[in-house]
N, C-alpha and C positions, 0 to 999 in steps of 0.2 A: 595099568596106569603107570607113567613116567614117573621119579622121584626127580626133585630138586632140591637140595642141598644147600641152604643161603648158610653163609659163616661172618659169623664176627670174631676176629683173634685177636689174642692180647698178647702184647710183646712185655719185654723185660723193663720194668720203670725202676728206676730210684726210689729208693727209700716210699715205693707206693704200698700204700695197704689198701685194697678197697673197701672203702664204708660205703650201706645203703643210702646215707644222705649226700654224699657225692658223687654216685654214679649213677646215669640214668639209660635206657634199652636204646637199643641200635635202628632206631626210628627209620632208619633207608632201608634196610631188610626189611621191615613189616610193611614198605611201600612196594618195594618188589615183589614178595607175597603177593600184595591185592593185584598187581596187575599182571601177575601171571596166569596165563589163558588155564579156562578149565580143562581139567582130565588132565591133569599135572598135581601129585602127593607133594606139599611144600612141607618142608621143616627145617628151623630156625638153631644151629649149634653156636651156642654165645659161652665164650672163653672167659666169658665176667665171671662165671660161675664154676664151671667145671672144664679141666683141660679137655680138647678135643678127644671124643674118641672115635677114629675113622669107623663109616659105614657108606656101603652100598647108597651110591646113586647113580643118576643117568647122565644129572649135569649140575654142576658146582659152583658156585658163586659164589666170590668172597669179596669182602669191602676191606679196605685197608687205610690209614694215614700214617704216614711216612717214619713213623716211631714204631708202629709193629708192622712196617710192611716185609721183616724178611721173616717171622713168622708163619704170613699170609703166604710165602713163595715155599714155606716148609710145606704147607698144609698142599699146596698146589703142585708141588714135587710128589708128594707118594701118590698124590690121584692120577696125574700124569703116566707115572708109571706105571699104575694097573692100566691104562687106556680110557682114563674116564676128562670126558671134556669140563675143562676150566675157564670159567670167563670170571674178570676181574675189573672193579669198578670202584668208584671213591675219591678222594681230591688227592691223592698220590696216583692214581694211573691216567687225573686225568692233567696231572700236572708233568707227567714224567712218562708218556707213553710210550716211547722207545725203549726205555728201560724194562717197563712189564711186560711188555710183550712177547720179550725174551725168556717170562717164567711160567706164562700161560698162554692159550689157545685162543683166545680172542680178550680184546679190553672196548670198556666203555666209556668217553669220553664224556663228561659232564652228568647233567642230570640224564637218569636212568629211566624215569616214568613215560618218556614220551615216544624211548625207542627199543623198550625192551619186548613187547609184541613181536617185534621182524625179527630180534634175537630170537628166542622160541622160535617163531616160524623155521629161521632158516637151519635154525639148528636140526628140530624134525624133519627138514626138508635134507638135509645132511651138505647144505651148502652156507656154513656158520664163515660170516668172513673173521676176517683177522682186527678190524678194529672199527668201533661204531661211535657216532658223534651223538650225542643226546641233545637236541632241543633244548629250549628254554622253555619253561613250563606255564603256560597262561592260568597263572595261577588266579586269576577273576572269574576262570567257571572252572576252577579244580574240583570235582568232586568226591577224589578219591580217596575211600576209608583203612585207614593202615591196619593190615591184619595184626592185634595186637594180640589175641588169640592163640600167637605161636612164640609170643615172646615169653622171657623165663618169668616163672609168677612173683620172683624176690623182688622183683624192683620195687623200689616206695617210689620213687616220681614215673609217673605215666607219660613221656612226653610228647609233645605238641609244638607242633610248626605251622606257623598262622603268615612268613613272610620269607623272602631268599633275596639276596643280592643285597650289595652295599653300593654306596656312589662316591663313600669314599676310596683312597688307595694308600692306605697305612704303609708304613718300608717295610714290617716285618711281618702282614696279612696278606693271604694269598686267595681270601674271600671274592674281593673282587673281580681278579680273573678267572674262581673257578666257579661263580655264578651269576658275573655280569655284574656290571656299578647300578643297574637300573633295580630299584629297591618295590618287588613285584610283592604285591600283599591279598590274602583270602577276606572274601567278605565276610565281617562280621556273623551274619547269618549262618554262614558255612561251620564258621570257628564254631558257634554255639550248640547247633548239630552234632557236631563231633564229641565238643566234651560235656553236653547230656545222654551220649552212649558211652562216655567212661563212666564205671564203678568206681575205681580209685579216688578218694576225695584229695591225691596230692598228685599236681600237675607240674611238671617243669616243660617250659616256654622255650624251645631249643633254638629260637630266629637269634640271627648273630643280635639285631637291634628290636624289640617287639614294638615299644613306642615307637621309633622311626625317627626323621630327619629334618622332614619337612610339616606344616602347618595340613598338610592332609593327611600325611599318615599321623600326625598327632591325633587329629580327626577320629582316622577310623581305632586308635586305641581308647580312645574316650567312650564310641558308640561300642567297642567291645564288651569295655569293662560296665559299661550302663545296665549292658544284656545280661553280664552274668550277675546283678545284680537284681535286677528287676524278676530275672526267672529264678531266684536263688538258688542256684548252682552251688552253693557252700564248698566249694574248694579253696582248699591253701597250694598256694603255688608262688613260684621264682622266676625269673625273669630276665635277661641280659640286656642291657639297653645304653645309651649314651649317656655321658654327663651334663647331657642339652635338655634331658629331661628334667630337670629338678627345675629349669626354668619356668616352667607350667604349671602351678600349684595345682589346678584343676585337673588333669591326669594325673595327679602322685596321690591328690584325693579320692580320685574312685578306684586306683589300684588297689590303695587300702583298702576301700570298699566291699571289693570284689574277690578278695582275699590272696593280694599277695602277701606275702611273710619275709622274703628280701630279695632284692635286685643284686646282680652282679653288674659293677661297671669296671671301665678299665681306666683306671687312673693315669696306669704306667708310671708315673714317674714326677719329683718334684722341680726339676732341671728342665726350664724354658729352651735353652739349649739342646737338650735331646728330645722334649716333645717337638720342637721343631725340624729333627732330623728324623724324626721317626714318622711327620708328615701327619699330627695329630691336630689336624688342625680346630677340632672342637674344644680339643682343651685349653687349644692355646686362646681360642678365642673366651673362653670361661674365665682363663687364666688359674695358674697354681694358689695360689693369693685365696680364692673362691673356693677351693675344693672342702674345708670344713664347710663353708656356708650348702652345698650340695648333700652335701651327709646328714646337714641340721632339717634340711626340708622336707626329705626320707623320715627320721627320725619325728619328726614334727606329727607326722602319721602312723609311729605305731611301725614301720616298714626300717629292716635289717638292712645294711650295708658290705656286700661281700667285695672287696675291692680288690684289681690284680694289678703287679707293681712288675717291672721289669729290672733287672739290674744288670748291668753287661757293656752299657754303652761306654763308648769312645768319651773321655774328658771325668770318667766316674775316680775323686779321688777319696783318703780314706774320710777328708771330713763332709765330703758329701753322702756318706755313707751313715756317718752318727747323726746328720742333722733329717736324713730319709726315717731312719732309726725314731728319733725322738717328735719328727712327725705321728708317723702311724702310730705310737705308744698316744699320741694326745690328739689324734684326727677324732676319734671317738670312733670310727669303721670296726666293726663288729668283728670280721674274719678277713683272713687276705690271703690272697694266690700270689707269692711271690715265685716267679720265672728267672730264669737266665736267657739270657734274649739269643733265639735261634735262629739262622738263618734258612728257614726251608726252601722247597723248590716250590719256585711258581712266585716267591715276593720280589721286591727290589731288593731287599738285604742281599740275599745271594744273589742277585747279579751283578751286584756291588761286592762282594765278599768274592766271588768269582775271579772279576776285573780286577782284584787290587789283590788277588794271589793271599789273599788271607785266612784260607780254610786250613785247620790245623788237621781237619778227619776229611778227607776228600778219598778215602776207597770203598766207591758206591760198588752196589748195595751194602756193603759187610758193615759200615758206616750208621746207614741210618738210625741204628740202636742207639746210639749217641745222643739224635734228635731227640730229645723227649724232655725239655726246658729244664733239666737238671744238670748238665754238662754242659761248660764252655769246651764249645767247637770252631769258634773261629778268635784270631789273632784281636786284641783292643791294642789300644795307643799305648796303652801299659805295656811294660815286659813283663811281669808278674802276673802268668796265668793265673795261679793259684789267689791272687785276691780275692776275685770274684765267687771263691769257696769261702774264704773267711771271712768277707762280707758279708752272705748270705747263712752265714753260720751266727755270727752276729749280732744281727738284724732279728733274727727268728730265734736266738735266746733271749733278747732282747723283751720279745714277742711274749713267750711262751714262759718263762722262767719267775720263779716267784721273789717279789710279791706281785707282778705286773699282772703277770697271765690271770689269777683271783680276782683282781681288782679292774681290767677291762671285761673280765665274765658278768661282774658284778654291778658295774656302770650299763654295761648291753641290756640287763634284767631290767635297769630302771628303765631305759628308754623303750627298750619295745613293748615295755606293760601287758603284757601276754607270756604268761607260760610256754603256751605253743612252740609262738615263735622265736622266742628263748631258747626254749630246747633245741631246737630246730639249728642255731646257730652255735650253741655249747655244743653237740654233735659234731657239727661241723669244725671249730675249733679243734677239739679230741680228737678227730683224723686229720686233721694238717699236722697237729704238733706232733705225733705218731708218725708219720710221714718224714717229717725232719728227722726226727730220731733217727728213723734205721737210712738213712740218707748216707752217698757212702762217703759224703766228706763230712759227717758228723764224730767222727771221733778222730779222723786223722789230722785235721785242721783246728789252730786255736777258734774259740769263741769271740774272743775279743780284738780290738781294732787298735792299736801301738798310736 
C-alpha cells in the first residue's frame, strides 16, 4: 500500500502563542484525505502541534499560505532530496504558481477536491504533470465527508465549511480570485448530515461569510440554523459573517438559537475614507456611525462580538489613532483582531503596492515571513514606519491594561449572560493579550501616542 503524507506547516508568527480557542484543524487536508482513491495509507502531520518529524512516504503534500509558505519549501526541500515526489497546494500556489513551482514537483491551482483523482492517477501512472487547475466545486451536490479521523484530537473547534466564494473584491482579500465572486453554498440538508456525525459539541464555521450576501443566502442560513435547532444538535459554535447580518434580527435570533457563542466580523476600521479605499463597501453602506448599533443586536441575543480592525492605511494620523483607541474601549465588542494591513499576492493592495514601487520587503520568497499582519511591509504616506508599531502598541495597552481590560471582561459577562460564552471569549481575550506581549515591537516601542 502507497503512503501519502498531507502537511500543514507553521511558520514564524509574532508575538503568536497558540491557544485551543483560537486555532482550529486544517479542514483542506481532511478533504484531501476523503478523496484520495483507496489503497493509499493517508496521514495528517499538523505543525499546530508538534514540529515536523520527517517520515517515509510515497507522495507529499503540503498546503501553504504565504506567511509560512517558506517553511512548506523547507519541508519540500529534504523530501526532494531523498527523491520523494512533492505536490503543493493552497491560496499561495495558487496565487503565485510560478514561484512554487520552482520548490516542488507539481502544484495545484485552486480548489483541490475536483482534480485531485488525475493527480494520484497520474502520479501511479508515473506521468505527474507539473501543474493542475482545480475546478470549482458544485458545491449543491457536494457530498464529500472530511476525513476528520486523521486530524490531531487537541482541537476544541471541529471545523465546518457550509460555502466558498465571495462577490465581493476587498483591496486587501485575495478570496475572491482564489475562489471565484460567485458565493457557491451546501444545502442545508447536507450541513446537517455532517455535523450530526461530529462528536465534538464545539464547531467553528470556516466560510469566509456563513450568513451570506444576498436575501437567499440569508434564506438558506435561516433553514440551517431552524435544522439544528429542531434536531437539537446542541452545539456551541462561531462563525465569520458580514456586518449586513445584524440587519436581519431574524437570522441573529436563530443563530442564537442554534447555539452560536460569537461571530467574527470585520469592521476594519473607523475612517470612511479608508473603508472606501479598502472597497468595503457593506460597511460603507451600514456606515461607521451604525457599528455600535451592530454589536447591540448581537448582544441583544446572548451572541459575542470578535471584531478585526486594520491599521496601516494611508491618511492614519496620530489622532486618528486615540479616537480608534477610545472607540473599541466603548464599542462594547468583546475581543478584537487587530492586523497591520498586508499586502498579499493575489489582492489589488499589491498590485497597487507593486505599481507605486512601495514594497519596503520585496526579496521573494526570503520575504514572506514578513507577511503575517504583524509587520509593516509596505511604504504609508507617513515617513514614520515605526508609527504603525506604536500605534498598535497603543491601542492594545489601551485594550488590555488595567482598569480597562477588568472592566470590558466584566461588562462582556453582563451581556452574553452565559458562563460558556463568557468563558469562551475571556480565553479568547487571554491569548490576544499574550500575543501582544511577546510581539516583537512590544517592549522596544513606547505605548503611548505624543
Amino acid at each position: 500500500m502507497k503512503k501519502l503524507l498531507l502537511i500543514n506547516p507553521v511558520g514564524r508568527k509574532s508575538g503568536y502563542l497558540m491557544s485551543k480557542y483560537s486555532t482550529f484543524s486544517p479542514l483542506g487536508l481532511a478533504y484531501v484525505a476523503a478523496v484520495t482513491p483507496s489503497g493509499w495509507d493517508v496521514k495528517i502531520a499538523d505543525e499546530n502541534f508538534d514540529a515536523f518529524q520527517p517520515e517515509a512516504a510515497d507522495l507529499v503534500a503540503i498546503t501553504a499560505f504565504t506567511s509560512n509558505v517558506n517553511r512548506a519549501y523547507e519541508i519540500a526541500s529534504h523530501y526532494r532530496n531523498q527523491g520523494t515526489t512533492v505536490v503543493m497546494g493552497g491560496i499561495h500556489a495558487s496565487m503565485i504558481p510560478e514561484e512554487v513551482m520552482g520548490h516542488v514537483d507539481s502544484i495545484i491551482v485552486g480548489e483541490v477536491e475536483g482534480i485531485w483523482g488525475k493527480v494520484i492517477g497520474d502520479f501511479e501512472n508515473g506521468c505527474l504533470a507539473r501543474r493542475y487547475d482545480g475546478p470549482r466545486v458544485d458545491l449543491d451536490n457536494f457530498d464529500v465527508m472530511p476525513r476528520r479521523d486523521l486530524l490531531h484530537p487537541d482541537y476544541l473547534w471541529s471545523s465546518v465549511q457550509t460555502s466558498r466564494g465571495c462577490p465581493f473584491n476587498c483591496h486587501f482579500c485575495s478570496v475572491s480570485r482564489y475562489l471565484g465572486k460567485q458565493y457557491r453554498c451546501r444545502r442545508p440538508d447536507d450541513v446537517l448530515h455532517e455535523l450530526k456525525a461530529i462528536e465534538s459539541p464545539y464547531i467553528a464555521f470556516v466560510d469566509d461569510n456563513l450568513i451570506g450576501y444576498s436575501p437567499e443566502s440569508i434564506q438558506r442560513a435561516k433553514e440551517l440554523f431552524k435544522g439544528m435547532i429542531q434536531q437539537s444538535l446542541n452545539k456551541k459554535w462561531w462563525m465569520q459573517t458580514s456586518i449586513n447580518a445584524a440587519d436581519d434580527d431574524e437570522v441573529i435570533r436563530l443563530a442564537a438559537e442554534a447555539g452560536c457563542m460569537f461571530v467574527f466580523i470585520g469592521f476594519e476600521t473607523i475612517s470612511l475614507d479608508s473603508l472606501q479605499s479598502m472597497k468595503k463597501g457593506v460597511n460603507v453602506k451600514t456606515g461607521v456611525d451604525n457599528y455600535k448599533r451592530v454589536v447591540e443586536t448581537f448582544h441583544k441575543y446572548g451572541i459575542g462580538v470578535f471584531g478585526a480592525f486594520i491599521i496601516g492605511n494611508d491618511h492614519e494620523s496620530d489622532r486618528y489613532y486615540k479616537d480608534l483607541a477610545d472607540f473599541m474601549v466603548d464599542s462594547g465588542i468583546d475581543m478584537f483582531q487587530i492586523s497591520i494591513l498586508t499586502p498579499l499576492p493575489g489582492t489589488d493592495l499589491m498590485d497597487q503596492m507593486n505599481k507605486e514601487n512601495r514594497l519596503i520587503y520585496s526579496d521573494f520568497p526570503a520575504d514572506w515571513d514578513k507577511y503575517r499582519f504583524s509587520y509593516v511591509v509596505h511604504k504609508s504616506d507617513n515617513t514614520n514606519l515605526d508609527r504603525v508599531y506604536v500605534a498598535d502598541n497603543y491601542i492594545k495597552k489601551r485594550l488590555y491594561a488595567f482598569p480597562t481590560y477588568p472592566i470590558r471582561m466584566i461588562k462582556s459577562l453582563a451581556r452574553l449572560k452565559n458562563l460558556k460564552k463568557f468563558y469562551a471569549a475571556y480565553m479568547l481575550n487571554k491569548a490576544l493579550k499574550l500575543s501582544w506581549e511577546n510581539a516583537h515591537y512590544y517592549s522596544k516601542y513606547p505605548k503611548k501616542i505624543s
